[in-house]
C-alpha positions as CSV (number, residue, x, y, z in Angstrom):
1,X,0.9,-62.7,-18.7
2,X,3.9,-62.9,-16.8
3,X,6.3,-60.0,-17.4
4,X,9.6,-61.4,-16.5
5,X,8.6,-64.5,-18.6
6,X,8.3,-62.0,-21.5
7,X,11.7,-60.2,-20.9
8,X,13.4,-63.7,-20.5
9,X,12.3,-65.0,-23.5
10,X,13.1,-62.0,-25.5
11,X,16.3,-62.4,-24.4
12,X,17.0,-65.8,-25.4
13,X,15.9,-66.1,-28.6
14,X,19.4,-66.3,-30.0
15,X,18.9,-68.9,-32.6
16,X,15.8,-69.6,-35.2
17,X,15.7,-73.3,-33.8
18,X,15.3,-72.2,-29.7
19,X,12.4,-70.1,-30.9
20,X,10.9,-73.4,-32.9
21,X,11.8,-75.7,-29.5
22,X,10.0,-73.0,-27.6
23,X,7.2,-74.6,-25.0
24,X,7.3,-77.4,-27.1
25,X,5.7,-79.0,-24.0
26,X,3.0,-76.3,-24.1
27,X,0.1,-79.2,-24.6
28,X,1.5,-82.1,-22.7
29,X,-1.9,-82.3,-20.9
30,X,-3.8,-83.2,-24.3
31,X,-4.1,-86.5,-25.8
32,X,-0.8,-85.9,-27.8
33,X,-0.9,-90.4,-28.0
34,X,-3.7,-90.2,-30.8
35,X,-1.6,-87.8,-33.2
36,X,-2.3,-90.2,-35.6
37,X,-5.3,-89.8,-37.0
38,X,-8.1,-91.8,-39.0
39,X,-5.8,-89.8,-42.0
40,X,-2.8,-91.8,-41.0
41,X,-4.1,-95.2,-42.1
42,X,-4.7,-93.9,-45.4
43,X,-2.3,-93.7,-48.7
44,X,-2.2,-90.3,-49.6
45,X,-2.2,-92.6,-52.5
46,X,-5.8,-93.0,-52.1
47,X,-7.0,-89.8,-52.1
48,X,-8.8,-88.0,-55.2
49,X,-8.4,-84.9,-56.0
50,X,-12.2,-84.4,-55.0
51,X,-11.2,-85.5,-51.5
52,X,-8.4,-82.6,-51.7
53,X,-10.9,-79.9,-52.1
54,X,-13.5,-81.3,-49.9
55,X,-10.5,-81.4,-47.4
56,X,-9.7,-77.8,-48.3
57,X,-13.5,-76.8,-48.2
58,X,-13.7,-78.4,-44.4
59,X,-11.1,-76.0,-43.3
60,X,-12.4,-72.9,-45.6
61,X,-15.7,-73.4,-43.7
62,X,-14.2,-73.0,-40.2
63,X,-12.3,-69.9,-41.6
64,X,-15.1,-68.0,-43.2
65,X,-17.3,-68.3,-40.3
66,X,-14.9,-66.8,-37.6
67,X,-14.2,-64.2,-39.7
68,X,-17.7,-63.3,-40.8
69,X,-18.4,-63.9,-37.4
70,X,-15.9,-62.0,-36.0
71,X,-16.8,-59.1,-38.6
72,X,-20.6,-59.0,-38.9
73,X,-21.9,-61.1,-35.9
74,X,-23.5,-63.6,-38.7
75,X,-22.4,-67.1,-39.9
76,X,-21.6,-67.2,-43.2
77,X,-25.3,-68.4,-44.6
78,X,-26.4,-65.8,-42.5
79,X,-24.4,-63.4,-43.8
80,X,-24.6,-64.0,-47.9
81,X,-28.8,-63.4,-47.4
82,X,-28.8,-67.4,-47.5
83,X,-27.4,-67.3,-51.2
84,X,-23.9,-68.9,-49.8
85,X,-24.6,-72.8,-49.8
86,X,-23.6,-74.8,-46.5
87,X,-25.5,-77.8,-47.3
88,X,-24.2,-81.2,-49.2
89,X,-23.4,-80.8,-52.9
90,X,-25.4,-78.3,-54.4
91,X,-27.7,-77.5,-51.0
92,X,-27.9,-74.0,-50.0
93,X,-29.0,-75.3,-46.2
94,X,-27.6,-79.0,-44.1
95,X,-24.7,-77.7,-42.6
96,X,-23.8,-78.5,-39.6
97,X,-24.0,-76.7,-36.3
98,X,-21.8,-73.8,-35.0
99,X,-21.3,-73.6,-31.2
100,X,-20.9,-69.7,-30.8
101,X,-20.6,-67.6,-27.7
102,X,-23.7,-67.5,-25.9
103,X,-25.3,-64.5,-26.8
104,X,-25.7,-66.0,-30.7
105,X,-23.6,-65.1,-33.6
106,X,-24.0,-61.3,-33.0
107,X,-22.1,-61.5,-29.4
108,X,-19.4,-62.6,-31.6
109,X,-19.0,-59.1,-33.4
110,X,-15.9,-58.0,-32.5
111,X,-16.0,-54.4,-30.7
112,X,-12.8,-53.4,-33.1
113,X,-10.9,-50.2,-31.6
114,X,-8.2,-50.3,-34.5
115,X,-8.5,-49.6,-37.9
116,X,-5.9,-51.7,-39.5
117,X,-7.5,-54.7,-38.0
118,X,-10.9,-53.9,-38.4
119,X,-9.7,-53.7,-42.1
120,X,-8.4,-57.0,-42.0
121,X,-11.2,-58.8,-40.7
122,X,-13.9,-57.3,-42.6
123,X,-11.5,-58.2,-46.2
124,X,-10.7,-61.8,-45.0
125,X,-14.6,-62.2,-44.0
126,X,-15.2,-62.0,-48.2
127,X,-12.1,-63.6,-49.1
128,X,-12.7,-66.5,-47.2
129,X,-16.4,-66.8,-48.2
130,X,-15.2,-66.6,-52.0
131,X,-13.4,-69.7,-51.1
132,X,-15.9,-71.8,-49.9
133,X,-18.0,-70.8,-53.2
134,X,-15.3,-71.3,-55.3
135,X,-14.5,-74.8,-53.7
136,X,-18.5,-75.9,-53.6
137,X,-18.7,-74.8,-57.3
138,X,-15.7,-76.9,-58.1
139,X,-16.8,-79.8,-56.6
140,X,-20.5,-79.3,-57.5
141,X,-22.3,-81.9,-56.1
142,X,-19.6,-83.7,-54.7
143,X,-19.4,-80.9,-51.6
144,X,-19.6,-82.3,-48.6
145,X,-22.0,-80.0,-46.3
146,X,-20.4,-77.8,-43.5
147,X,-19.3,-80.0,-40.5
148,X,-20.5,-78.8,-37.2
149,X,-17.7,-76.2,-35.7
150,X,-16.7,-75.1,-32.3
151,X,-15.9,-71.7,-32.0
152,X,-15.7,-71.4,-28.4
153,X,-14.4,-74.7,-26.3
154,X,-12.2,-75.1,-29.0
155,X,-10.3,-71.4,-28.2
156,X,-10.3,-72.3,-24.5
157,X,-8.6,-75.5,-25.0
158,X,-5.7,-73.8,-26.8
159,X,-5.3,-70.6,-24.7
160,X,-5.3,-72.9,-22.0
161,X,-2.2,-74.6,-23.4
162,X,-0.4,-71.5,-23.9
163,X,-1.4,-69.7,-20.8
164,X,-4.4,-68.0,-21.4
165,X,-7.3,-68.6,-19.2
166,X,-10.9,-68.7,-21.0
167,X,-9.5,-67.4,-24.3
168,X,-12.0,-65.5,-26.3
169,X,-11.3,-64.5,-29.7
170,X,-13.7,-62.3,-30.8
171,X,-13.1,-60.3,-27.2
172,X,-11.3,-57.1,-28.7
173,X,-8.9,-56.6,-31.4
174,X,-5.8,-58.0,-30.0
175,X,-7.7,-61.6,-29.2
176,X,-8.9,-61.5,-32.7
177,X,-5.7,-61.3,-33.9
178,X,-4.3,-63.9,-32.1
179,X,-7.5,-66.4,-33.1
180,X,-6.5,-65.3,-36.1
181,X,-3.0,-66.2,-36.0
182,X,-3.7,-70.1,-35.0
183,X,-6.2,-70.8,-38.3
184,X,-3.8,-68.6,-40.8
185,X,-0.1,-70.3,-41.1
186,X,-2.2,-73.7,-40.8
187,X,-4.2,-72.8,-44.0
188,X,-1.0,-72.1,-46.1
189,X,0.4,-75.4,-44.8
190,X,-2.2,-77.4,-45.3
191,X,-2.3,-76.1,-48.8
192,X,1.1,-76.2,-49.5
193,X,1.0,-80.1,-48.4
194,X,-2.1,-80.4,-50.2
195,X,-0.5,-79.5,-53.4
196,X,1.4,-82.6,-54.9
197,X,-1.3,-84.7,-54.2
198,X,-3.3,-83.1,-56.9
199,X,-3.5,-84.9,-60.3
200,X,-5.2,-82.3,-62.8
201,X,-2.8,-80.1,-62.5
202,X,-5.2,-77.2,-64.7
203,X,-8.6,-77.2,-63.2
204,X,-8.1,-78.2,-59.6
205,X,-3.7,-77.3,-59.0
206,X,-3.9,-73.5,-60.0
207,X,-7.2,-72.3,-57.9
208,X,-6.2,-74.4,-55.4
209,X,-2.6,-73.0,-55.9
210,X,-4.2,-68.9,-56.1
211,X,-6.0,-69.8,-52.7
212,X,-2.8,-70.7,-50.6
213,X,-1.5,-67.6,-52.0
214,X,-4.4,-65.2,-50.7
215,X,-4.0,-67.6,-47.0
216,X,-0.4,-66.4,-47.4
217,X,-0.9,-62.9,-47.2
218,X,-3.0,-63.4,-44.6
219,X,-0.1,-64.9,-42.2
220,X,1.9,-62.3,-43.5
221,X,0.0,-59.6,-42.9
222,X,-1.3,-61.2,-39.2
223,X,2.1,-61.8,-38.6
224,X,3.7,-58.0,-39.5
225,X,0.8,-56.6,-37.0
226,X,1.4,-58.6,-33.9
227,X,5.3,-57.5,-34.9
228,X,4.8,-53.6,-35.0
229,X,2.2,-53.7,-32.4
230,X,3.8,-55.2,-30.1
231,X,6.6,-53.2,-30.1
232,X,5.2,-51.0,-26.7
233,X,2.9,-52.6,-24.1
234,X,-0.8,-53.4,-25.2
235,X,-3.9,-54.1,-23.1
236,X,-2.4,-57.8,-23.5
237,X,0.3,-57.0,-21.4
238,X,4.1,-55.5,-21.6
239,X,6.0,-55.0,-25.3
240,X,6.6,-58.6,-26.2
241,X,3.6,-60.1,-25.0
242,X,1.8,-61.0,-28.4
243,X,5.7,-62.3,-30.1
244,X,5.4,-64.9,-26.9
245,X,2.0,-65.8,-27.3
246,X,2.7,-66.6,-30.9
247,X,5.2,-68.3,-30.1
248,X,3.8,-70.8,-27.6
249,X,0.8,-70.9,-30.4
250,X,3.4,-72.2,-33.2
251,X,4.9,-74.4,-30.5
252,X,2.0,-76.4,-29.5
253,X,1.3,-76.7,-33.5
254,X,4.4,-78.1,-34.0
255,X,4.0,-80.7,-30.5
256,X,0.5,-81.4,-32.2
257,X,1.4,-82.7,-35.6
258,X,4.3,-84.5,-34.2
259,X,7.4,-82.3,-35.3
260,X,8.3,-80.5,-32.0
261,X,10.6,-83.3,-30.9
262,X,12.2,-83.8,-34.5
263,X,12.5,-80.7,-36.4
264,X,9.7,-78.0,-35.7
265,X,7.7,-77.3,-38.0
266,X,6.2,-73.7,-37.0
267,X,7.9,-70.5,-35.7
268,X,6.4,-68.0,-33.7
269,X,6.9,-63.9,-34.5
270,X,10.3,-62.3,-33.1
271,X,13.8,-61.5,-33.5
272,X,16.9,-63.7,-34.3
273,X,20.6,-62.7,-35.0
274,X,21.9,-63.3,-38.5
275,X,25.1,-62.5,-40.8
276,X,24.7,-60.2,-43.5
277,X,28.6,-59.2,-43.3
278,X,30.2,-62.2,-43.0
279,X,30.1,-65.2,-40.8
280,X,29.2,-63.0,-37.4
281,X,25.7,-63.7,-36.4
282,X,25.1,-59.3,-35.4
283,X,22.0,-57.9,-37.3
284,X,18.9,-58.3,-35.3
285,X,15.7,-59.8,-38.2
286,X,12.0,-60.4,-37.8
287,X,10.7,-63.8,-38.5
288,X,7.9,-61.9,-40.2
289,X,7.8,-65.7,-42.7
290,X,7.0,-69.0,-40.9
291,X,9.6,-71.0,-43.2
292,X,12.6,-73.2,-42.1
293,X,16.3,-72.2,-42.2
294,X,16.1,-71.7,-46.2
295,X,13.2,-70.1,-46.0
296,X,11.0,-72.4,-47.8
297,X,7.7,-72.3,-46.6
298,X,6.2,-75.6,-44.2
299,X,4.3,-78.3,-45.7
300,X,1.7,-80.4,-43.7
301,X,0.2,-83.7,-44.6
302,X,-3.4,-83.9,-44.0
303,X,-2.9,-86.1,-40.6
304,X,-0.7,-83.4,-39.7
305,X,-3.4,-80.7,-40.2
306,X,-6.2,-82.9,-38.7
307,X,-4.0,-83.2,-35.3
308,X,-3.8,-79.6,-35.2
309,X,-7.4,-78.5,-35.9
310,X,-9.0,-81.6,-33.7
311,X,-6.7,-80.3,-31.1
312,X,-5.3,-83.9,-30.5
313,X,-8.0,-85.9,-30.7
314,X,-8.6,-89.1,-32.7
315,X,-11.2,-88.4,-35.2
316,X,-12.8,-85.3,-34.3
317,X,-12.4,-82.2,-31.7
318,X,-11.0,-79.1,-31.1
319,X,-12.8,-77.0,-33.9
320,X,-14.6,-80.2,-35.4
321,X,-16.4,-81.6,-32.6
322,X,-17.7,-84.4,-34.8
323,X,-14.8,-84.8,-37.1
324,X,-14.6,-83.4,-40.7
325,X,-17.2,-84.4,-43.7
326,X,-15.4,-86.4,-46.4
327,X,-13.0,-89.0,-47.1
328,X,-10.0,-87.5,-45.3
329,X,-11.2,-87.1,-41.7
């Protein structure tokens, strides 16, 4: 990590939109042309609320297993003694493959040094497990089966993009964090887009509804560490290091579903000016919430969400080598 690069950028970030424009170029090299997605053809229109949760269930999948990875060195059949179904409908086994580091799931433990996060994981590991058997029950046997994942070319590709050679996640604590910041603010968008599209509004709105809340306090409470921590240097580098990595991560987000040349739809952790006494911009706040200027949080559309998680590619990539199961792919 570069050190004056850090100390410039602190020193910049006047305004909430310079931190959204922020290496907005940050993954020129991908194939940024084939943003639009098989999704994009589609009506939203056209999708069921089955599709919704099979969506949802896609992503919950990738979740639970980088964190149950991450916190027990199992995937997440492993994990649940088998009981937690991965295959199609009401299967317990057809999932697809998970590309892991190359010692097997149990390289993937995390060697955690700090409590707090340690904490984290190992909580997130069961929430995001309860989600995929809350989604799978819901649907029943409509579930589509676990899509084969990549947990390890796909964290290259992105650290690569924001300056971070051979980016492993489940490394120490501070990677895991950061892994953990790219999935987290894309969940609670991706919900939070998700939303209107539903039709029962009992059944299949309010779990859907209580899950986007849980992924909320996950980005809020991802997103208050790398703030506090990174307040004095870490084995990342100098203070400031993790709010810049953040915010290169929410700025190629934002260049991948489209919205970094428009209005950016992501902002990364840090500091901006603001009036609380008047119209002079001279209290220093955290951008602890990834909202826009009235603080409403970001909605994606699924094509937005499908740019970000296949890393550009049309179809499939990134964490879904082979594209997601279901309708909306």
């Amino acid at each position: 990590m570069a050190t004056q690069e850090t100390q410039q950028i602190d020193a910049i970030l006047s305004s909430r939109r310079a931190m959204l424009a922020m290496g907005g170029t940050a993954l020129a090299g991908l194939a940024l042309s084939t943003v639009g997605s098989k999704a994009e053809a589609q009506s939203t229109s056209t999708f069921t609320d089955t599709d919704i949760l099979n969506f949802a269930l896609n992503l919950e999948y990738l979740e639970a297993n980088f964190y149950t990875l991450a916190a027990a060195g199992a995937t997440i059949d492993q994990s649940a003694g088998g009981s937690l179904g991965i295959g199609a409908g009401t299967s317990t086994t057809g999932g697809g493959a998970i590309t892991v580091k190359s010692g097997g799931p149990t390289a993937c433990k995390v060697p955690f040094t700090m409590p707090l996060i340690q904490a984290y994981a190992l909580e997130v590991a069961l929430e995001e497990r309860n989600h995929v058997t809350t989604l799978r029950s819901a649907l029943g046997s409509s579930a589509v089966a676990q899509p084969v994942l990549d947990l390890v070319n796909s964290f290259v590709t992105l650290g690569n993009a924001v300056g971070v050679s051979n980016f492993d996640p489940f490394a120490n604590d501070l990677a895991f964090l950061l892994g953990s910041y790219i999935f987290e603010d894309v969940g609670v968008s991706a919900y939070h887009g998700a939303a209107p599209l539903i039709t029962n509004k009992t059944s299949v709105l309010a779990p859907a509804v209580g899950i986007h809340a849980v992924e909320a306090y996950h980005a809020g409470l991802v997103r208050a560490t790398i703030f506090n921590l990174d307040q004095t240097a870490t084995a990342l580098g100098p203070a400031g290091t993790l709010r810049t990595l953040s915010q290169k991560i929410s700025a190629a987000r934002a260049t991948l579903d489209g919205t970094a040349s428009k209005t950016p739809d992501d902002i990364g952790v840090g500091t901006v000016q603001v009036a609380l006494q008047g119209t002079t911009a001279n209290f220093p706040a955290s951008t602890l919430a990834d909202a826009d200027t009235n603080y409403l949080g970001w909605a994606r559309t699924p094509t937005q969400v499908l740019a970000i998680v296949y890393a550009g590619g049309s179809g499939k990539g990134g964490f879904f080598p082979n594209g997601l199961n279901g309708n909306i792919k």
